[in-house]
C-alpha positions, 0 to 999 in steps of 0.5 A, a space after each residue: 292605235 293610240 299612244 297612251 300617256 304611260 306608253 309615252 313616259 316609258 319610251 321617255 325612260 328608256 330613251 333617257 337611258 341610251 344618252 349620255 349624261 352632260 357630265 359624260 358629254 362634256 368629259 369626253 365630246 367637248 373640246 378643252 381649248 388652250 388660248 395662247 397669247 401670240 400667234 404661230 411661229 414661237 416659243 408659246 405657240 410650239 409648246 402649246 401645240 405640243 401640250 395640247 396633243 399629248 393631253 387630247 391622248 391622255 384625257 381622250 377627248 379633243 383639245 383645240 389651240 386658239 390663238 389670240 395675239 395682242 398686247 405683248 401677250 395680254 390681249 389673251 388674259 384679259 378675254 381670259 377674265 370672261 371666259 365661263 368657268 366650266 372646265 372647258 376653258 384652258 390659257 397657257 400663259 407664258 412669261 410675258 402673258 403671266 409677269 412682264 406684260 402686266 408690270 410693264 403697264 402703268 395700269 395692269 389690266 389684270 392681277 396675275 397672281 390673284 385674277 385667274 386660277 393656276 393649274 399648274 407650271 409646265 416648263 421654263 425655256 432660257 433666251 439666248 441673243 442672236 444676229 442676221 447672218 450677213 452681221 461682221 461678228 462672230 461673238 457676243 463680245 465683237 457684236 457689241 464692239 460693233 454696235 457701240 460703234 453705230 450707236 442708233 444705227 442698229 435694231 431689233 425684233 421682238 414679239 411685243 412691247 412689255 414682252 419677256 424678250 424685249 425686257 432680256 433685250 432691253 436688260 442686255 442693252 443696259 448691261 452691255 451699254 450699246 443704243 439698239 432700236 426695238 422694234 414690236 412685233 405681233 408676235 416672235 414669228 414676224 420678229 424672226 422673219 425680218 431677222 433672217 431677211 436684214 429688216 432688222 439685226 438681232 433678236 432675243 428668243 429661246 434656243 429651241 425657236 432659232 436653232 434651226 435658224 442657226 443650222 441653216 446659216 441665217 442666223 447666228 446665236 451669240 450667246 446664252 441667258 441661261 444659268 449654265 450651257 443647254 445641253 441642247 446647244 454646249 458650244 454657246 457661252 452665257 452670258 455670265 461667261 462673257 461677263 453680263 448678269 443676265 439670266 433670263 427666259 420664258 416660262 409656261 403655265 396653265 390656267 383656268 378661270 379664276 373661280 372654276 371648281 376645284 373637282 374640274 381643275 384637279 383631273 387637268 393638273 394630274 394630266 399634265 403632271 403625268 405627261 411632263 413625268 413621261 420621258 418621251 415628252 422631256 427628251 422632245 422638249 430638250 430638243 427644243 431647250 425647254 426644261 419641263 416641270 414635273 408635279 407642279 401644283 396650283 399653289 407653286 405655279 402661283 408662287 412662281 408667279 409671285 416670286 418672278 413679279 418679285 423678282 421683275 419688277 425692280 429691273 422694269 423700273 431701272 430700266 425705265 419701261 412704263 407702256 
């Protein structure tokens, strides 16, 4: 029997009626893939990972963490710059990804507060300074005593050259008038290794990433940069307390493409308001000592991001960082 052209057109029709429409497909079949700027074993990387199965539950479709390390976090941003403005598309950007890396360079790759499109700012973690476990100090105050004694002889590890650990360290050398050689990693993860195996001596990293470290006896966290002491970890004084002006940590962010349409980032903003609103996901990350951000907009995520510039940028020059 022939098919006629009309019976064509009407099986076309009916057919177009069982498929989803590419809204639909792209809603809730093709992953949203998270860039992170370090590779796993860090603060950046943990949280990420954390974020990314509570937002595959909340939107109902798959989210996949990439990881793209290099440049002290900026090797993630500069691809960033590229990456098609579909939606699909997500980067979280820590302190180093979104403000020290970028203003530690002579000549920034990108401008954080105007190159991409905030989403949203999720959360903020202080740093606090630790040692190998085999170091003859017990406090912050005895390390250094220690250090100023070996001037040269002693160093530490950190996740990459412009990073927001090495400027804490760098700020906390400068304060505490001590000669510690840094030493760049990849990453926190390798950084951390060689801590714990006496390649190197100290480390400046969130409270939540060397805990476990600490617990375990092979590492010992001296004191904090936060504020005032994490409820997490009460026993350990900050810096203020033992007489240094430091106050430093990371932070993470959400972005998206700069120039990706505002109907596709709103849906992702109210996600991650929700699921840093419930209090199942604040009371995980305080066990890690991070502090979440509820109803973060596109707008203050930005100003955070001008503001810690602000705020950056003296010190860097003081310091005399220029990569």
């Amino acid at each position: 029997m022939t098919t006629t052209r009309r019976q064509i057109l009407q099986s076309g029709a009916i057919a177009a009626l069982t498929l989803p429409s590419l809204d639909a497909m792209s809603s809730s079949d093709i992953p949203l893939k998270i860039a992170v700027g370090f590779p796993p074993g860090g603060s950046g990387d943990l949280f990420a990972r954390i974020l990314a199965e509570a937002l595959q539950n909340e939107l109902s479709r798959p989210v996949v963490v990439e990881n793209k390390p290099g440049g002290g976090g900026m090797t993630v941003a500069i691809g960033f710059l590229r990456a098609p403005k579909d939606g699909t598309q997500l980067m979280l950007a820590t302190g180093s990804t979104a403000i020290s890396a970028p203003i530690s360079r002579a000549k920034p790759p990108y401008n954080p507060v105007e190159n991409f499109q905030w989403i949203g700012l999720l959360s903020n973690a202080p740093f606090v300074i630790a040692v190998n476990a085999s170091l003859p100090v017990t406090d912050l105050k005895s390390f250094v005593a220690y250090a100023k004694a070996r001037p040269g002889k002693l160093s530490y590890g950190h996740a990459g050259l412009g990073t927001t650990v090495h400027l804490a360290a760098e700020l906390f050398k400068e304060q505490a008038g001590i000669d510690i050689v840094d030493v760049p990693y990849a990453g926190s993860g390798p950084a951390i290794t060689d801590v714990i195996a006496g390649n190197v001596h100290m480390i400046v990293e969130t409270t939540g990433t060397l805990m476990q470290y600490h617990k375990s006896g092979r590492m010992r966290i001296l004191a904090s940069m936060a504020t005032e002491r994490e409820k997490i970890a009460p026993e350990f004084p900050t810096a203020r307390e033992l007489g240094l002006d430091l106050i430093a940590g990371t932070c993470n962010l959400m972005a998206a493409p700069l120039g990706t349409p505002l109907n596709l980032i709103e849906p992702i903003n109210k996600a991650l308001n929700r699921i840093m609103d419930r209090p199942a996901m604040q009371e995980r990350l305080a066990q890690l000592g991070i502090q979440p951000i509820t109803q973060s907009t596109p707008d203050s995520a930005r100003a955070y991001v001008t503001a810690e510039i602000a705020r950056w940028t003296p010190i860097v020059k003081k310091l005399g960082i220029a990569l």
